[in-house]
C-alpha positions, -999 to +999 in steps of 0.1 A: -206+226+161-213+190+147-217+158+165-206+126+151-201+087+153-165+078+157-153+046+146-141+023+168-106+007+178-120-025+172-144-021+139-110+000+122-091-037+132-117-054+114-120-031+084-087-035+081-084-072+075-120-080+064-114-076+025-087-107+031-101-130+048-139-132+031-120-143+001-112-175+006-114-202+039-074-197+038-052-222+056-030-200+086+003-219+087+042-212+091+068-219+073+103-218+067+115-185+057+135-181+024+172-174+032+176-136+027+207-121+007+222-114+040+217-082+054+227-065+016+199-039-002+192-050-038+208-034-061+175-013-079+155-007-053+117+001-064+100+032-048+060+041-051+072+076-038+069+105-060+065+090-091+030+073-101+049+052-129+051+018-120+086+001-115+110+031-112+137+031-088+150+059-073+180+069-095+148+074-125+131+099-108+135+136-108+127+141-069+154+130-044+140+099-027+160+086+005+150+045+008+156+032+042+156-004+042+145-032+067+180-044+070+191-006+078+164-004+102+168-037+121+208-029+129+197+007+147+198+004+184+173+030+190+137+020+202+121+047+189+114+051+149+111+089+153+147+088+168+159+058+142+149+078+107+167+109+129+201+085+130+198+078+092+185+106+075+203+140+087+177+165+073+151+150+097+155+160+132+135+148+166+151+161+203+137+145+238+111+169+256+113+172+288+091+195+305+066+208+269+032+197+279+018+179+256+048+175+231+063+151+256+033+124+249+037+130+209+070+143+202+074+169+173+094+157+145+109+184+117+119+175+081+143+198+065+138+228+090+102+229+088+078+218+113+058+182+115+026+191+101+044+205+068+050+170+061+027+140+049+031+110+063+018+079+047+012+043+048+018+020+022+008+052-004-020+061+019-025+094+041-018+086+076-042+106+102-021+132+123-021+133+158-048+144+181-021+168+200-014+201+192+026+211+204+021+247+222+054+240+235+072+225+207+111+244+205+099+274+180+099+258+147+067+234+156+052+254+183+018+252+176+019+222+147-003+193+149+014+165+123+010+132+129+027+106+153+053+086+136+059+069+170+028+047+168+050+028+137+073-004+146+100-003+129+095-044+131+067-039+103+086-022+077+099-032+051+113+003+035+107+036+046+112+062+015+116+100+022+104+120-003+126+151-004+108+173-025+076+195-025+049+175-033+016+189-027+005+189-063+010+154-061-010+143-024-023+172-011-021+197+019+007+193+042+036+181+015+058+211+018+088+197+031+083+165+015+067+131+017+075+104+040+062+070+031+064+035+060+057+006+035+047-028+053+062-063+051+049-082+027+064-119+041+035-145+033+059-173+057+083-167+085+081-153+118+112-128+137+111-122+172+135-098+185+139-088+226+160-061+237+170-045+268+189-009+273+201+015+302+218+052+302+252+054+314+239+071+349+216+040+357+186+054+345+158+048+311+159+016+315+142+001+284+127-032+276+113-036+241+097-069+230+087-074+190+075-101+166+067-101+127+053-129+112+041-143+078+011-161+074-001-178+040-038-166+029-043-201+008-020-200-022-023-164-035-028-143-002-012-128+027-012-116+056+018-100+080+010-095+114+036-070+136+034-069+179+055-046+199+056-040+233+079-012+250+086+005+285+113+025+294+118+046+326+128+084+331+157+100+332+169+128+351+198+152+342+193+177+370+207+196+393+192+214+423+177+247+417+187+279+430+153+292+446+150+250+459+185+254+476+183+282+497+152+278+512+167+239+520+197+260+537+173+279+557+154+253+569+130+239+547+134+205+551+103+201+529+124+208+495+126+178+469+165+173+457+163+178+430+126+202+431+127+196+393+133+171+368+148+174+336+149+142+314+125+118+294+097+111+306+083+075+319+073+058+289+043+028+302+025+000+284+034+011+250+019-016+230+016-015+190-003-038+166-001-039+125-016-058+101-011-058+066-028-081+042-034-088+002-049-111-020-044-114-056-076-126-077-060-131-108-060-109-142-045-087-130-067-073-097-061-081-061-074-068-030-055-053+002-063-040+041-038-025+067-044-012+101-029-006+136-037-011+170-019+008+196-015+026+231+010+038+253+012+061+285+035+088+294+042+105+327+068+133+332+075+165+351+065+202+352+079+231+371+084+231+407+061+252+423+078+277+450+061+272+483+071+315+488+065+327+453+043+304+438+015+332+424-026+322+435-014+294+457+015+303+480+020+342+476+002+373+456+029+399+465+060+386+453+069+363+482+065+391+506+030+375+526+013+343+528-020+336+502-038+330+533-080+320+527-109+326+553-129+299+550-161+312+565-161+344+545-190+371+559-185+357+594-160+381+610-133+358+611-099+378+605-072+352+594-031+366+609-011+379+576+017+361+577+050+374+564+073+352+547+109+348+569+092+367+595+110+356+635+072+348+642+065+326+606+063+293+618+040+303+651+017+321+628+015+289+603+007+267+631-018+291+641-035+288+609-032+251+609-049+250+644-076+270+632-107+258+611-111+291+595-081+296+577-063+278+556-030+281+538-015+260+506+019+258+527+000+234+554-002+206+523+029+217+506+056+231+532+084+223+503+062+240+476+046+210+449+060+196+414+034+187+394+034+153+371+020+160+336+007+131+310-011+111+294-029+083+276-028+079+241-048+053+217-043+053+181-059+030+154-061+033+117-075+007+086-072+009+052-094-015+025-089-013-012-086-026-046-064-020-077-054-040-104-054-028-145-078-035-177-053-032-202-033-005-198-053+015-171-040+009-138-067+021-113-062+015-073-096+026-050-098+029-015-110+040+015-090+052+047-098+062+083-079+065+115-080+082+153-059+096+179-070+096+210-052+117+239-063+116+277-043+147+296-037+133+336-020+154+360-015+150+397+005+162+425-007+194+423-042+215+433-069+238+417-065+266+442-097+280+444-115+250+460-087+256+490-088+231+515-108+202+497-089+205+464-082+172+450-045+165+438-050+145+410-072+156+378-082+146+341-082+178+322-096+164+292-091+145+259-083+152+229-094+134+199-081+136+159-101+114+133-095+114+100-116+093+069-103+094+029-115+079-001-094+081-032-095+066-068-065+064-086-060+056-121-028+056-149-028+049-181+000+046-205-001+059-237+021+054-268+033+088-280+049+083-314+083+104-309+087+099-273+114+072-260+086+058-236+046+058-234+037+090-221+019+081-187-009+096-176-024+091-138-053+110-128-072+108-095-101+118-070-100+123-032-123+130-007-113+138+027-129+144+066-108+159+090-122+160+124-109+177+160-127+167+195-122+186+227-137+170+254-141+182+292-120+174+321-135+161+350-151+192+370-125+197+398-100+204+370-120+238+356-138+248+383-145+283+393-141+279+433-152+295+462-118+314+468-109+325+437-118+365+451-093+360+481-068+359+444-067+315+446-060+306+412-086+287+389-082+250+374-057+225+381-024+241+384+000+238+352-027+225+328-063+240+333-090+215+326-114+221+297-145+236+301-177+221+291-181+255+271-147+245+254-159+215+244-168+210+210-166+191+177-150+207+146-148+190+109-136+202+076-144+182+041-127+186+013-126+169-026-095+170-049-086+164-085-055+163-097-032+153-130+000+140-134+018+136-164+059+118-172+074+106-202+109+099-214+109+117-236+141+110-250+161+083-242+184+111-218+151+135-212+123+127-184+094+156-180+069+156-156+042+179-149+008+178-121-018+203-113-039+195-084-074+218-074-088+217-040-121+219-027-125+231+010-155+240+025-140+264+052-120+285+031-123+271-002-105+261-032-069+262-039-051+252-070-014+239-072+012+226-094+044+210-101+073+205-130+099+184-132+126+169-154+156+145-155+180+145-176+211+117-178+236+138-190+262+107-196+263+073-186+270+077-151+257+116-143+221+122-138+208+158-137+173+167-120+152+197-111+113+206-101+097+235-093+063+232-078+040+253-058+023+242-024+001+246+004-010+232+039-044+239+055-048+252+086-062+218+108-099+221+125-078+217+158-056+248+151-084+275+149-107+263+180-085+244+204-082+261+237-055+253+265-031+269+292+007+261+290+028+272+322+063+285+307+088+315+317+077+350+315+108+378+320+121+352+341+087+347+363+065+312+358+035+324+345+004+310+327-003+315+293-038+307+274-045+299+241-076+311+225-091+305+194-085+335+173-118+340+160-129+335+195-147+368+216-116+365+235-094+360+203-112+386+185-106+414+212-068+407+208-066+411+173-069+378+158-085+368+125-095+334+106-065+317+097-057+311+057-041+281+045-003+287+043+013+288+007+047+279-007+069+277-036+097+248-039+127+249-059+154+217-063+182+211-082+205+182-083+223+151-096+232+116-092+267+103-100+270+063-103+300+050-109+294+016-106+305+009-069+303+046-058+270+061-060+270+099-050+239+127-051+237+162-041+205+180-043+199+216-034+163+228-019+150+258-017+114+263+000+095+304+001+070+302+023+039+329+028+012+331+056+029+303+082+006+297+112+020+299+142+013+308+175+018+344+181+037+361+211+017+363+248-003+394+248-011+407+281-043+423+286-038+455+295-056+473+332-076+494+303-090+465+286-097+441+320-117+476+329-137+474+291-145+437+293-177+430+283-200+401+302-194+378+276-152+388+272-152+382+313-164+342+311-142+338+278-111+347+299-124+328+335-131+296+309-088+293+306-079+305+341-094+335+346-071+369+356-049+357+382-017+373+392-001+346+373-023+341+347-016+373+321-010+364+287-028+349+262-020+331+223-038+320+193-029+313+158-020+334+134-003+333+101+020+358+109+055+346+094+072+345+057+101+325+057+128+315+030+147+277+037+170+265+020+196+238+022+219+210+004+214+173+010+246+149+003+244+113+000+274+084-010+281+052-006+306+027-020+308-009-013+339-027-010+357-061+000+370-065+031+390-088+056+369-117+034+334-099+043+311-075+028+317-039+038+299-007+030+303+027+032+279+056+037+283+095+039+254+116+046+250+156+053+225+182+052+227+221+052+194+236+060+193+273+064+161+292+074+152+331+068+124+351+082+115+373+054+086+386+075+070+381+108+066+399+143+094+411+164+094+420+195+116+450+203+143+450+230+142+411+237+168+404+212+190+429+187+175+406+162+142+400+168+124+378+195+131+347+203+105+326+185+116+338+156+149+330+165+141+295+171+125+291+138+154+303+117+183+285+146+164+262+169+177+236+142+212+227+136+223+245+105+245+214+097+242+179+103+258+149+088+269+110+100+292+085+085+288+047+090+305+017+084+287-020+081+308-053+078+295-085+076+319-114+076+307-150+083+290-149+115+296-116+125+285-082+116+296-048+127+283-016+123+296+023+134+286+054+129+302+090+138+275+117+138+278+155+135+251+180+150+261+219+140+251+244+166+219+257+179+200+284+199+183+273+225+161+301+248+162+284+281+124+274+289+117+296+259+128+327+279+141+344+257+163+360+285+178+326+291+196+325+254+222+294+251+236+294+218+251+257+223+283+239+207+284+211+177+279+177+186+298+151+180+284+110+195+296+077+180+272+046+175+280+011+174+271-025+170+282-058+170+261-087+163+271-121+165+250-158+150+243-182+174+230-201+146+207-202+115+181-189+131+194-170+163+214-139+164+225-115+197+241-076+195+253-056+219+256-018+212+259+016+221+244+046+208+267+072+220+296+053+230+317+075+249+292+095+265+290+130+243+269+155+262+254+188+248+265+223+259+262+230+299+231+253+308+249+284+320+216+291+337+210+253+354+207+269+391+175+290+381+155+260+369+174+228+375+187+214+343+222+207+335+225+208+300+205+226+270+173+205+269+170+212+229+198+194+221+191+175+187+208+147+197+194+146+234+206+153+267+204+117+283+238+107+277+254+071+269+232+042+262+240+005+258+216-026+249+218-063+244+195-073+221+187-111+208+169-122+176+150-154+163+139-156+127+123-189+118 
């Protein structure tokens, strides 16, 4: 274990903007915005994606390449930018979590049926730091990924966003599997936008208020620097209905039971406040310096499962329900507390008995209507980037250094660590979690004349050297701690997330140095080639060596043909081989914990696991672009093989013969995570134990057209993903087919997805509409997999009208599903409470309308 210095929030704000402003003494002052081309994309957009030839757009390059523009972004009604690249870009999918520990602070987001940490994520070109949480709970296909949190972004300080659909890690590095997603900043040097917007559900509920501002400031005559704010709050929902277990004992007596006893919905989102800064300044011939960073916190509070006052396991009941968990406090004295029989005639006389007497105690004296925990917490992310770049003749070069943190503080309350009995607090701080990542990279191109080539053959070339660090830190002690009744069978820790333990505490890095090559010429004026090789350097499990074709070729006038092949790889994250936790989840239809161990762990080691190896894939695509002018049309198909995927592997139980066999040391391993409670019998950790085949076909059109005397434009998009396990563990006689977490990873996702929109801009008015499609989905009820819902298609309707007050002042009103679209009814909503299938891609919440009112100046 290594200790280090972390940067701080504030020094990463001043690295960030530090190159700009020693320049020069620059005069700060606003000015009238240049009148934009309406709300209308240029006609060549340039993308930095993909390619490292300067000034191609996206039709030139052999990788698909989705560009989201500003205009595109500003008209979506959503709040969120996971959930506003979900409504644009069908092969990316996001759902709400409702009750998934630590996936409902930083959601999971999937590109092209693969899970969020098989993507890369940058800013402006550069790596962006993934998130310090790790999703044990994250719907099958990113159950145990740590990628980064795309939520931190505004969308207010974009000015593109361009999806990389394509393999890519010969290219950038680990991670780009399922391709590349890359949030370039505003640029404005004048101006300033403020935009307020306010939003409700259908039911009354989520109510969301969302303040944001961009604006442009002048660094003297050659500089800039574009500042983005953005504040946000929106309340929980609840889709619920009463549970079964809740209702009966209400219609016996219990007037004790919360209606409903458990909460299905999004959670509370609080003080979510978001900062970025991006700045340049050119210092002529050629060179100019740049600096971005963010700024950013939020807080999230949401629900757990309701905790049966009869059932409940190490609080309430050890049999089944049949007796009272009842403690002695004055063990070794004598003292013989009444056994108490659950619907016993005599029940309530024997509670009060216990009440009245100083020596006994009983969970059901604090909680007569059993307890629902509150799970969340706060997260703090900041990032800054410095650099140069600039050319000396024809080599381009572009150096710079990176580093950023995520900072996660678990908080739970309403609910007790049951072995401290009668002076257990009910609110805990199980720990942090902390990710911080630093890069330094030097880029350089040069182009070079190649006699019977159409173009200069360019040549880019590179060096990166990376830090990846993972923090566990302990929860306060009250959340971990071993109490004095944990031998009358009182369970250990706070109840649905343990805390950590000091001896889970650590700090775990990994370095690692890469050189790569990438080569693209037109070679003809109809032929483009391209070929990298990348080698990596890692000092954990050392180096790894990857590479990637491509070609173009424009097969007429208006048909473009293109195709790579490249091979790939992801590392396996510090955070992924020596985090430990406890998730609370469904276990043959009983709540029961589960731990997660490191697998190279005592613990770990004992249940069979091993070091983890980086996972490895191969990516196949094939496709073409038709432009005729005003209709523009691609297809690409996509076909990724991958070996040695980490995920988490099924609960194993430790069986009577190994709790006998436990060794000293094996004993404290399994009391650091809960210890062996009745409801405390499995345990995880990572392994890469799945092979998997996806593939899938990504359609995009569009034609422009004159309408009614406005500018209209149409857009088709779809996406076919398919996923195979080609090998992996089943688990016989849970499903015909194999378990259900394998099930989740090849159908968790819908199979098909697809929108259709419609903008119109005429004078002062603009409308926009869009009808999306979401295939079905299976869906293992609180990942039991004998809870299976194997839900409907989808179909919700979007839509906006915006209207200008004047120049300068415009206001919408929208709704993203308009007539109220829900997802398949829970068959199963009486044993836990929810009313529809919480997976659903498209959410569960319902209708949602919003008035929203901007100023650009």
């Amino acid at each position: 274990m290594k200790k280090t210095t972390n940067l701080s929030g504030a020094s990463l704000l001043a690295l960030s903007v530090a190159s700009a402003l020693i320049v020069a003494a620059p005069q700060f002052a606003f000015a009238q915005a240049a009148p934009a081309a309406a709300d209308e994309p240029s006609a060549e957009v340039i993308i930095v994606t993909g390619t490292r030839r300067v000034s191609r757009s996206a039709a030139d390059t052999p990788a698909p390449v989705d560009i989201i523009g500003g205009a595109e972004i500003a008209k979506q009604g959503e709040s969120d930018t996971s959930n506003l690249i979900r409504n644009l870009v069908p092969s990316f999918n996001v759902n709400t979590q409702a009750i998934n520990d630590a996936s409902s602070i930083v959601r999971p987001v999937n590109l092209r049926g693969l899970a969020p940490d098989q993507t890369l994520v940058l800013v402006n070109g550069k790596r962006r730091h993934r998130a310090a949480v790790i999703n044990f709970l994250g719907g099958g296909v990113s159950d145990g990924a740590q990628g980064p949190d795309i939520s931190s972004i505004p969308s207010i300080a974009l000015k593109q966003v361009e999806v990389l659909r394509d393999g890519a890690a010969a290219q950038y590095g680990s991670d780009a599997i399922a391709g590349v997603m890359n949030f370039i900043l505003r640029t404005d040097s004048s101006g300033a936008e403020v935009e307020a917007k306010y939003g409700q559900f259908y039911e009354g509920d989520g109510t969301t208020y969302q303040v944001a501002g961009n604006f442009g400031l002048g660094l003297g005559e050659n500089g800039f620097a574009n500042v983005s704010l953005e504040y946000r709050q929106s309340g929980a929902t609840s889709r619920s209905v009463q549970r079964g277990d809740a209702a009966a004992l209400a219609a016996a007596g219990n007037t004790a039971i919360p209606n409903p006893a458990q909460i299905w919905g999004q959670p509370e989102l609080k003080s979510d406040y978001k900062a970025f800064v991006n700045a340049g300044f050119d210092l002529g011939n050629g060179r100019s310096i740049y600096a971005f960073g963010n700024y950013g916190t939020r807080e999230t509070d949401g629900g757990f499962y309701y905790r049966n006052p009869n059932t409940r396991g190490g609080v309430f009941s050890n049999d089944g329900g049949v007796t009272r968990l009842v403690a002695d406090t004055t063990p070794g004295t004598g003292t013989t507390c009444p056994v108490i029989t659950i619907g016993a005639a005599n029940e309530a006389a024997l509670i009060a008995q216990v009440k009245a007497d100083p020596t006994c105690f009983a969970f059901i004296e604090k909680f007569p209507g059993g307890f629902t925990p509150r799970f969340g917490g706060e997260l703090v992310d900041y990032a800054g980037a410095v650099g140069t770049k600039g050319n000396v003749g024809k080599l381009n070069y572009d150096v710079s250094f990176s580093a950023g943190r995520n900072d996660v503080t678990f908080h739970i309350n309403n609910t007790i660590n049951a072995s401290l009995g009668p002076n257990s607090p009910t609110e805990f701080t199980p720990g942090q979690q902390i990710q911080t990542e630093k890069n330094f990279n030097i880029d350089l191109s040069y182009a070079v004349p190649v006699k019977s080539f159409a173009s200069d053959l360019n040549i880019a070339g590179g060096f990166e050297w990376r830090n990846e660090e993972f923090e566990l830190i302990a929860g306060d002690a009250a959340s971990y701690t071993v109490g004095p009744f944990v031998n009358q069978g009182f369970s250990i820790g706070s109840n649905g997330f343990n805390g950590f333990r000091p001896s889970d505490a650590g700090v775990w890095d990994r370095t690692n140095t890469a050189f790569y090559v990438d080569l693209e010429a037109d070679v003809t004026e109809k032929l483009v080639l391209g070929a990298a090789v990348r080698t990596e350097d890692f000092d954990t499990f050392g180096q790894t060596t990857n590479y990637k074709l491509s070609g173009l070729l424009r097969a007429t006038d208006v048909l473009t043909l293109r195709s790579t092949y490249s091979t790939g790889f992801r590392a396996p994250t510090p955070g992924q081989a020596n985090v430990v936790n406890t998730t609370t989840s469904l276990i043959g239809g009983v709540l029961a914990n589960t731990g997660t161990v490191s697998p190279t762990s005592v613990l770990g080691q004992l249940l069979g696991g091993k070091e983890l190896k980086p996972e490895e894939s191969k990516n196949f695509s094939l496709g073409g672009a038709l432009d005729l002018g005003g209709l523009k049309v691609t297809v690409d198909y996509f076909n990724i093989k991958m070996e040695d995927r980490i995920r988490l592997r099924s609960g194993v139980p430790l069986t009577p013969a190994q709790i006998a066999a436990l060794t000293p040391a094996q004993l404290a391993a399994v009391n650091a995570i809960g210890g062996l409670t009745s409801d405390f019998t499995n345990f995880k950790y990572f392994v890469n134990g799945v092979d998997s085949t996806t593939q899938g076909l990504d359609f995009v059109a569009s034609y422009p057209l004159d309408l009614f005397g406005g500018k209209t434009s149409l857009n088709l998009v779809a996406n076919w993903t398919e996923t195979d396990i080609t090998r992996g563990e089943r688990l016989a006689g849970i499903e015909a087919d194999g378990s259900a977490g394998l099930l989740q990873l090849e159908q968790g996702l819908p199979k098909y997805r697809g929108n259709i929109s419609i903008n119109h801009y005429q004078n002062k008015w603009s409308v926009s509409a869009r009808l999306n499609y979401y295939g079905e989905y299976y869906d293992p009820h609180a990942d039991d997999p004998t809870l299976p819902i194997y839900a409907d298609a989808q179909v919700t309707f979007d839509t906006e009208v915006g209207y200008d007050l004047t120049d300068k002042l415009k206001i919408s009103v929208g709704a993203d599903n308009l007539f109220d679209s829900y997802p398949t009814s829970n068959p199963y909503a009486t044993i836990l409470g929810a009313k529809y299938s919480v997976s659903a891609p498209a959410g569960f919440g319902g209708g949602f309308y919003y008035l929203k009112l901007s100023y650009k100046h």
